[in-house]
N, C-alpha and C positions, 0 to 999 in steps of 0.2 A: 362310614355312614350306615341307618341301619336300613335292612332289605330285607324284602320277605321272603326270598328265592335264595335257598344255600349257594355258593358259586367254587367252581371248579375250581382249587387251587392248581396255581400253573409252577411247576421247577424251573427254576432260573440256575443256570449251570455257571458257577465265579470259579475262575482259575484263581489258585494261590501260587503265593511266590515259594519254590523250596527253600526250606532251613535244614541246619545240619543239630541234633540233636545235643547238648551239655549232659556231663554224664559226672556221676560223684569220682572218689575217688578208688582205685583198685583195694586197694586193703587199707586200715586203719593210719599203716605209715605214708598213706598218700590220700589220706581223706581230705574236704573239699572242705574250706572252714566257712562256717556262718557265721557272720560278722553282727548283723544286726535281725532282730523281726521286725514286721513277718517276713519270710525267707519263701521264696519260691521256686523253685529249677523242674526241669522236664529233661528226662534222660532214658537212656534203656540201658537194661542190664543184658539183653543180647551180644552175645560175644565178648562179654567180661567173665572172669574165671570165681568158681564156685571155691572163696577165702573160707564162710563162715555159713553156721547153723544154727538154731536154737530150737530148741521144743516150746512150741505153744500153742496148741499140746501136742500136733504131728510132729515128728523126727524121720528122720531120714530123706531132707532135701538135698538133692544134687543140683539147685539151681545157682547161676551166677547170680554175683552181689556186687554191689556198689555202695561205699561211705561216704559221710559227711562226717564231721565235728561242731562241737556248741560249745563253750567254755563261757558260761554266764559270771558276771561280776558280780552277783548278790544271787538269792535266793529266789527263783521264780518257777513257778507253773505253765509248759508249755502239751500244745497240743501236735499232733505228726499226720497230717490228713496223705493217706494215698487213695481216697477213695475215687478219685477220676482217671485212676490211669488203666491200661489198657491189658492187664492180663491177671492171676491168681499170685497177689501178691501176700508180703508176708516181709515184719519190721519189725526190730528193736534194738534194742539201748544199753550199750555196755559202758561204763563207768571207770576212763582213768586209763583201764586197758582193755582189751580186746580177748580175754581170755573164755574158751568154751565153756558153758554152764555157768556161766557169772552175769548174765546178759540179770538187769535190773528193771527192763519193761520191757513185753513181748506183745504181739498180737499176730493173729494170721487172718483171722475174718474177725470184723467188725458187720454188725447187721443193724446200731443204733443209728449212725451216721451214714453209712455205705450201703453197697448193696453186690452182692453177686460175686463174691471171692476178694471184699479190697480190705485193704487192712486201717485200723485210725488207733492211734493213745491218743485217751482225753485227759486231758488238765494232772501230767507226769509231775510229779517233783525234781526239780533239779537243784544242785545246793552250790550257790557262787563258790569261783573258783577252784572249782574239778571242771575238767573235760570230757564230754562226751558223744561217743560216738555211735551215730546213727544207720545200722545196715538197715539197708531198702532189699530183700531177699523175694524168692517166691517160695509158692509149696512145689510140693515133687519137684521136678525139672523143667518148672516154668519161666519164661521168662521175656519180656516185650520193653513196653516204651510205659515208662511211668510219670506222673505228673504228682511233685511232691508240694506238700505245703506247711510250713512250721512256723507257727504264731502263738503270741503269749495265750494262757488259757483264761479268759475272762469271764467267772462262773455266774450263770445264769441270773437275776435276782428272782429273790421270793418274798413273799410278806403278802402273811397270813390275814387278811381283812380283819378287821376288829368285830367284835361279836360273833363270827364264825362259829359252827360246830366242827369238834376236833372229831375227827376220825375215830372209832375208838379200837379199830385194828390197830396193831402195833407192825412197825416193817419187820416181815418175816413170818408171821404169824401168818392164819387165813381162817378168820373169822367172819368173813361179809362176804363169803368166793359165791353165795347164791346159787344160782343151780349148775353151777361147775363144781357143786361139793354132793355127797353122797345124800348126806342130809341137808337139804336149801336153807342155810341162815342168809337174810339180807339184813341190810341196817336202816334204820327209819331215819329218814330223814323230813323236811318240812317244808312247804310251798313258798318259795323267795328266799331261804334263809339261806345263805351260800357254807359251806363243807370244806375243810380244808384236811388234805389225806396228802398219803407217802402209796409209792407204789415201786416194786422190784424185779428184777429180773435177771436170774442170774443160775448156772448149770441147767440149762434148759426149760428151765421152770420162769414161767411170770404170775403174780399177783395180779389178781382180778377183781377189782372193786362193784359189788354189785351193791345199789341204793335204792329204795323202794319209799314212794309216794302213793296215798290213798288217795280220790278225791270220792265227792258225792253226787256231783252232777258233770254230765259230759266236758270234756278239758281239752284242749290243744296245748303242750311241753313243749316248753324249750328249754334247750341244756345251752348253759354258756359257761363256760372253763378256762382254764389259762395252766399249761404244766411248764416245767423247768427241759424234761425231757422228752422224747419219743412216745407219744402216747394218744390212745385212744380214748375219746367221749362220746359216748352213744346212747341212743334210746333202742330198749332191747324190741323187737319185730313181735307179734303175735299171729298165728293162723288166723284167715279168716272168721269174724263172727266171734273169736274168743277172748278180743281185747279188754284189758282187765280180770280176768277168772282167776289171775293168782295162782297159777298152776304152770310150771317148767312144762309140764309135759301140750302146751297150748303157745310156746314158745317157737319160731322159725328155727332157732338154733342163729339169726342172722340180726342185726341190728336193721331197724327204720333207717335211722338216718345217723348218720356218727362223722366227727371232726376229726382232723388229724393234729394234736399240737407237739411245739417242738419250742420251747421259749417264746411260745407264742399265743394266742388268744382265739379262741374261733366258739362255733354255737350249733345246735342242730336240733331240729323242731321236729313231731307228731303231728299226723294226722288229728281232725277233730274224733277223739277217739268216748265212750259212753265213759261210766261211773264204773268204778273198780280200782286195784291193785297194779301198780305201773312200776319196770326197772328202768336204772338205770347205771349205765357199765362205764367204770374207770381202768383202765391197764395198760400197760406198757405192749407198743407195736413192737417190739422186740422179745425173743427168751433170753437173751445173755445182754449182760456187759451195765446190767444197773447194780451192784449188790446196796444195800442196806446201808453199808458204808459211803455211799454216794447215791441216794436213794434219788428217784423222781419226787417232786412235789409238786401239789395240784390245789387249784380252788374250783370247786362249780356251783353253781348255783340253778336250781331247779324251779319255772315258775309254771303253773297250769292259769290260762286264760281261758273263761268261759268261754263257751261253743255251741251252736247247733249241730248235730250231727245230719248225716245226710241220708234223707230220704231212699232203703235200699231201691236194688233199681229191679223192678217186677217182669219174672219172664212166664209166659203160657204158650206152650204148643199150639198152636191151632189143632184143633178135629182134623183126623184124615190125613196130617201129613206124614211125607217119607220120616224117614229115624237114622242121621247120618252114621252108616257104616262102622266108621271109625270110631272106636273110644281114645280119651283123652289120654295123652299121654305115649298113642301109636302114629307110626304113617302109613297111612295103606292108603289117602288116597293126593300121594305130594305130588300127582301132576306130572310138569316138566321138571320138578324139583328134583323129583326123583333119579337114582340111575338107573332105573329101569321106570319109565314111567306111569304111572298108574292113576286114571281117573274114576270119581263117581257118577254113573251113569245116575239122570235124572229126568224127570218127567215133564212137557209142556204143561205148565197151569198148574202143577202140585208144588204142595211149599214142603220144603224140606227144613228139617230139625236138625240143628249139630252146636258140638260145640267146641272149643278154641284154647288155645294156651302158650306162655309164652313164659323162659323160665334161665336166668343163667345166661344170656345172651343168646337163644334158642327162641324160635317161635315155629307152631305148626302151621301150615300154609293148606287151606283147603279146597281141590281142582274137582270142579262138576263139569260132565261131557255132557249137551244136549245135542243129538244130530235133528235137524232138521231135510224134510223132503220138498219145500218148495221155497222159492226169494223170501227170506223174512226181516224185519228190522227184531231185533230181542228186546225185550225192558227186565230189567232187575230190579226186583223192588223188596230190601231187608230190611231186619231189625235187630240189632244188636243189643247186650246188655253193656259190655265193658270198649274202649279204644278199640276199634275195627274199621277197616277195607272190606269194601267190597265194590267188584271190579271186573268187566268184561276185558278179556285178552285178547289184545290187539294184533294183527296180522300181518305182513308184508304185504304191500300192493301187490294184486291179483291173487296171492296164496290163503284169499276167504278161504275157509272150513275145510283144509286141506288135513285134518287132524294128523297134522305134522310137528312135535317140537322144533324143528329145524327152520319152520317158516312161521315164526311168530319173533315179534320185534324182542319180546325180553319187558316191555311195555304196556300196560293198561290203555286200551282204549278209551276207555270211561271210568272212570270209580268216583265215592264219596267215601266219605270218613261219619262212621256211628257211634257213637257213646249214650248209650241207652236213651237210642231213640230210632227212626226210622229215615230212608235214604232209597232213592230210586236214578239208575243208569242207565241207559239204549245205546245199544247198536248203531250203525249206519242200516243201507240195506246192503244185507249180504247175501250172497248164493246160496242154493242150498247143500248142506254140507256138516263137519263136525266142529264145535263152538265148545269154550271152555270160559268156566266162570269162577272167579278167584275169593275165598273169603280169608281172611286171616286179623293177628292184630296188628296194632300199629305202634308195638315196640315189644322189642326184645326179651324184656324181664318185668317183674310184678305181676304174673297172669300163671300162677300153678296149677294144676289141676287140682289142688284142695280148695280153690278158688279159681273156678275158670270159668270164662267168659260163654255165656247161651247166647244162639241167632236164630234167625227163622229166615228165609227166601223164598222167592217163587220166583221163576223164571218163565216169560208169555211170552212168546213168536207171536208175530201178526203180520198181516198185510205190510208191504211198505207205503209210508206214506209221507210225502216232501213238504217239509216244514217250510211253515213263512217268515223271511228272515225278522233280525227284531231289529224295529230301526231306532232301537236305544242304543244300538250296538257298535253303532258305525257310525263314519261322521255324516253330517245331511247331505243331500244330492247337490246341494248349491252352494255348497263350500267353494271358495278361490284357493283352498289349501288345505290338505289335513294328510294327518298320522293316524289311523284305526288302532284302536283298543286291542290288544289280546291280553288272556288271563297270564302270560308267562310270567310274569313279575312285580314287582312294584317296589316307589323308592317313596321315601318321608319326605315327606316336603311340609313341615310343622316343627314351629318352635318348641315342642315340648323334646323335640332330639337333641338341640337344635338343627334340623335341616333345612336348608331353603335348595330347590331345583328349580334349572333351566335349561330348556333345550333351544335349538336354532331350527331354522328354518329359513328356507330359500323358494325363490319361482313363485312369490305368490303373485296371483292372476290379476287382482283387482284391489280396490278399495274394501276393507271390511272392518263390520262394526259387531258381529255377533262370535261370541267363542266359547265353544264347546271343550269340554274334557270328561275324564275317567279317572274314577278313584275308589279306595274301600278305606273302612272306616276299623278302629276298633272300638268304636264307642259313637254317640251322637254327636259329631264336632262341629255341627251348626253347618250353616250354607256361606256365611261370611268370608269372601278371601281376599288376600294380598293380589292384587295382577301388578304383573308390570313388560313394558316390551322395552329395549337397547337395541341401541345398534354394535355393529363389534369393535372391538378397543384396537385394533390393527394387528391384534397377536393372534386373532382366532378365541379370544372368550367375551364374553358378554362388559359393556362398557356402564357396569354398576350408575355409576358418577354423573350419566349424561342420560338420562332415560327419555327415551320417545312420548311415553305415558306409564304411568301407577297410579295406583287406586284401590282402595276399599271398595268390592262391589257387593251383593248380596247376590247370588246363586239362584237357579231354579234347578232344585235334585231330583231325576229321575231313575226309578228304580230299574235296571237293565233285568231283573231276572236273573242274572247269572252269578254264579258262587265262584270264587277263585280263594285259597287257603284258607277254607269256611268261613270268609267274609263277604259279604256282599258286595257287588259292583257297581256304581251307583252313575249318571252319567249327570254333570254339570255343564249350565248355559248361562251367559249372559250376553247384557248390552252392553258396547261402552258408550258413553255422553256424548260421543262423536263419530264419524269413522277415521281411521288411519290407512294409511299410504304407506307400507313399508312392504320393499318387494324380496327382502331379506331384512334376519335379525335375530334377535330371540325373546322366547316368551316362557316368562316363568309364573306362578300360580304357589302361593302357599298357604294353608289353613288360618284363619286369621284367631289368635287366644292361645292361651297357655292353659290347658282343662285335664290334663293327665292320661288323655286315650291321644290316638294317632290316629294321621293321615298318609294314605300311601297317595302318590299317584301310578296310574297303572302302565304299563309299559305299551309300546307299539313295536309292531315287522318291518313300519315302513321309518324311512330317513337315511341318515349315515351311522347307523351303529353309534352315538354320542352323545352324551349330554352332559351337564355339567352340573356340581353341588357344593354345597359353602356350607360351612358351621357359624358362619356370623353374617352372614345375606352379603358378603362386601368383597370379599378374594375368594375368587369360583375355581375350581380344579375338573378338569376332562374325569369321566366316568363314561362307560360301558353303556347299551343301549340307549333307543328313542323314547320320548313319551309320549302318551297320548291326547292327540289337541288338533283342534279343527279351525280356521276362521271361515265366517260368512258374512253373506252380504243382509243389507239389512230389511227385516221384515217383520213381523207382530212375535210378541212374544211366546217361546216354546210352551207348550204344553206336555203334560204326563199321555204316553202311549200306552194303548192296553199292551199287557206284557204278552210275547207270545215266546215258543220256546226257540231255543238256537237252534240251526239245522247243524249236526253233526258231521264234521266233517269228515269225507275220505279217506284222509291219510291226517298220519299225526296224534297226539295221544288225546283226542275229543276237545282242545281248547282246554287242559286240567293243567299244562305246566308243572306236574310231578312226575318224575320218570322211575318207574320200575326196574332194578337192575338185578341180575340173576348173582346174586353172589353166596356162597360157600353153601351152596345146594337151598337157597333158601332165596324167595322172591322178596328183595329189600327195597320198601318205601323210603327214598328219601325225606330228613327231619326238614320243617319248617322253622324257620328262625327268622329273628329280627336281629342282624348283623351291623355291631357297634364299627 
């Protein structure tokens, strides 16, 4: 189902039953015959005696070997896959007999099909009525448990689209290699027309198909393709700022976005990028094992869809502020990150300038020290240009402003998320003492310093002062039942998943006819919902078939104030036509329309840890947490409350439900997702 809270996967440990491994045969005279394909066995060569060797192209293996035999009745093309088995293997094919240096197909690494030392022959000749014989070998004096597989070799199809342009490289040639050539030839191609090419790769060399599209007013590309083998389709990357200039030297050196195919079909799209000169790269994911003689074949097709590009995102220093320390591309000031830890010392009330970068799976993480001299609450209030955190550092109970790495959860107390805009966080009130303030981005790669992300901050201590709760937030004082809202999570309960959610409920006090809930929205999905309440089916899930009451009600939405995975929290009421009498049961709620945005509902602390959810509203399955839902007794209809803020809690990471974990020396944001 899907959720907006990543979840911990859990290892489930299954005992297997032992097997004893089939192993081919010692030498040619006691090879293992293949009867029929495809043909499969799993064996090792540990502990079998080193018969045979071939150059291809190392020599001088000492490893043992094991045979098989094939004696085909007519004339057929097979393939010899060992690319799953478990050590540096190395096969091939003698003919008839077993004699040194006569061996008629070799391989030792394959890198088209396999990966990491395994050996493969694709689509061998064998001519009915000879015998032959297949050593499974290693390199050097390797040798483990192999996983063989031998099936007819059934070659790819191709067929070239009608009206296509041909290629006008020829295989082997490199005429279109673009700026992988000294001098950058590309080849023009044309907007929709699809391109039908050959591409190779063979002695360490691959063919590199570069193709070049003009447009004249801003364009969004997509590449869609289909090759026979191993191969790359991409759209070439450009530095910041120089998309389109028609110049290698304005080039990442890395693809935007690019497909993997393999006899297969796939696509890869641009950014809305302006008017200019655009590449685009066809070549084999491989250096060896395609030649000419058995070339790759490919179609793509190139389409630019009109676009607005986007507004850049404008950054200005304020007057007077600090100048972060650190230039881009250093760490001096990584905090806890560091092994030796090093913070920016900063100022109450002055805003400080810095800026940010993330690169390669790499991102800078930026630690400000304010020491405070008396009780203060802190507020953060930044502005970023690019995905950024920023984030007050949370502390173990009692070890306030101990400036101690040692006594800090690993955790944000507070943070928001800014993409060129602006965001503000607070404290509890904490002692006076030493306080750290976290900026950085909010993923790993796209953020270079040739393009890197500007902030601004200020950080103001003040007085403490105890906030009035918001009583959007919570269920009413005169509820006969409820589960409280927190921001940890949320599930779909909306036919656009399709989801439908139900939780149970037990103990309730009275008769009630008003009920309340929580939910966030991705979109406006109206106030319209499904209710419905069951009693239980005698197994412990909700008895669909026999409902106490459903209904189409219409909602009254109140806005909580509160942000949970920068959506808004929104809190729902109604009447029902009557009251209900149910002292146990369940109550489920789902967004009523099929409109393309989602409904979460939001989670609760309180219950049994359970609830339940369906893909077709009718057979409900057990699911993990409560939701949040109140009944009450009956009285005029809810009104909108002025919004006030939430009081911060004491412990815990501020009501945000995202947890900061300290991993490979770098403070890592868990991703938000909506989990199919």
């Amino acid at each position: 189902m899907r959720k907006i809270f990543v979840l911990m996967m859990v290892a489930t440990l299954f005992v297997l039953p032992s097997f004893v491994l089939a192993d081919g045969g010692e030498d040619c005279g006691t090879a293992v015959a293949i009867t029929s394909l495809p043909f499969t066995d799993t064996g090792s060569t540990t502990g079998a005696v080193n018969d045979y060797d071939a150059v291809c192209p190392y020599s001088g293996s000492t490893s043992p070997d094991e045979v098989y035999s094939y004696a085909p009745a007519a004339n057929i093309n097979i393939d010899i896959d060992l690319c799953a088995s478990g050590y540096d293997t190395k096969v091939y094919v003698y003919e008839n007999a077993c004699t040194a240096g006569t061996e008629v197909y070799c391989n030792d690494d394959d890198y088209v099909y396999c990966s990491a030392y395994r050996s493969y022959l694709d689509g061998i000749a064998l001519t009915g009525g000879n015998t032959y014989y297949i050593v499974i070998d290693g390199y050097g004096g390797a040798s483990g448990t192999y996983d063989l597989l031998v099936e007819e070799d059934i070659p790819c199809p191709f067929t070239c689209p009608g009206g296509s342009q041909i290629e006008a490289e020829t295989c082997g040639d490199d005429t279109n290699g673009g700026c992988n050539m000294s001098v950058p030839v590309f080849e023009t191609i044309t907007d929709g027309l699809t391109l039908c090419g050959t591409a190779w790769a063979e002695a360490s060399t691959r063919d590199t198909d570069w193709f070049e599209l003009v447009v004249a007013s801003p364009a969004q590309f997509t590449i869609d393709g289909y090759a026979t083998k191993s191969t790359n389709v991409g759209i070439i990357e450009w530095a910041a700022g120089m998309e389109g200039s028609g110049n290698c030297a304005d080039t990442t050196g890395s693809f935007y976005d690019y497909v993997t195919l393999n006899c297969s079909s796939g696509s890869a799209m641009s950014d809305c990028w302006p008017a200019g000169t655009y590449w685009f790269w066809v070549g084999p994911g491989v250096f060896d094992g395609i030649p000419c003689t058995d070339p790759d074949e490919y179609y793509i097709t190139v389409t630019a869809a009109s676009c607005v590009t986007p507004t850049p995102c404008v950054f200005t220093c304020p007057g007077g502020s600090q100048i972060e320390a650190e230039t881009c591309g250093d760490d001096t000031n990584g905090g806890c990150n560091s092994s030796v830890p090093v913070f920016e010392t900063i100022t109450d009330g002055v805003t400080v300038c810095g800026t940010e970068w993330a690169d390669g799976g790499t991102r800078d993480t930026d630690w400000y020290e304010l020491v405070t001299t008396t009780e203060s609450q802190m507020v953060m209030d930044g502005f970023a240009t690019k995905g950024t955190y920023i984030g007050i550092i949370e502390w173990v109970a009692g070890q306030e402003g101990t400036g101690d790495c040692a006594n800090i959860t690993g955790s944000f107390y507070a943070y928001t998320g800014l993409d060129c805009s602006s965001g503000s966080v607070a404290s509890d009130c904490w002692p006076a003492g030493t306080y750290w303030f976290w900026i950085g981005p909010d993923d790993f790669y796209d953020m270079p310093c040739t393009d890197m992300g500007e902030y601004y901050f200020t950080v103001n201590s003040g007085i403490c002062v105890t906030a009035t709760p918001n009583p959007n937030a919570a269920c009413p004082m005169d509820s006969v039942y409820g589960q409280d809202m927190t921001t940890d999570n949320g599930y779909m309960s909306d036919p656009d998943g399709p989801f439908y959610e139900v939780d149970n409920f037990s103990g309730v006090t009275g008769d009630f006819d008003t009920i309340t809930w929580w939910g966030l929205e991705t979109g406006d999905n109206g106030v319209d919902f499904d209710l419905g309440f069951y009693p239980d089916d005698g197994g412990g899930l909700p008895d669909i078939g026999n409902p106490v009451y459903t209904g189409l009600l219409t909602a009254t939405k109140m806005d909580t104030g509160i942000d949970a995975f920068g959506l808004n929290v929104y809190m729902y009421q109604v009447i029902l036509p009557s009251p209900l009498t149910m002292t146990d049961g369940y109550f489920g709620t789902v967004v009523n329309g099929s409109d393309g945005t989602f409904w979460y509902w939001s989670t609760s602390s309180d219950g049994d840890a359970q609830h339940f959810y369906s893909s077709d509203g009718v057979t409900y399955t057990t699911n993990t947490d409560d939701l949040a839902f109140c009944f009450g007794i009956s009285g005029p209809p809810p009104t909108n409350t002025p919004l006030t803020p939430l009081p911060i809690p004491t412990t815990g990471p501020g009501g945000i439900g995202l947890i900061i974990f300290v991993i490979s020396g770098l403070l890592s944001v868990t991703a938000l997702r909506r989990r199919k």
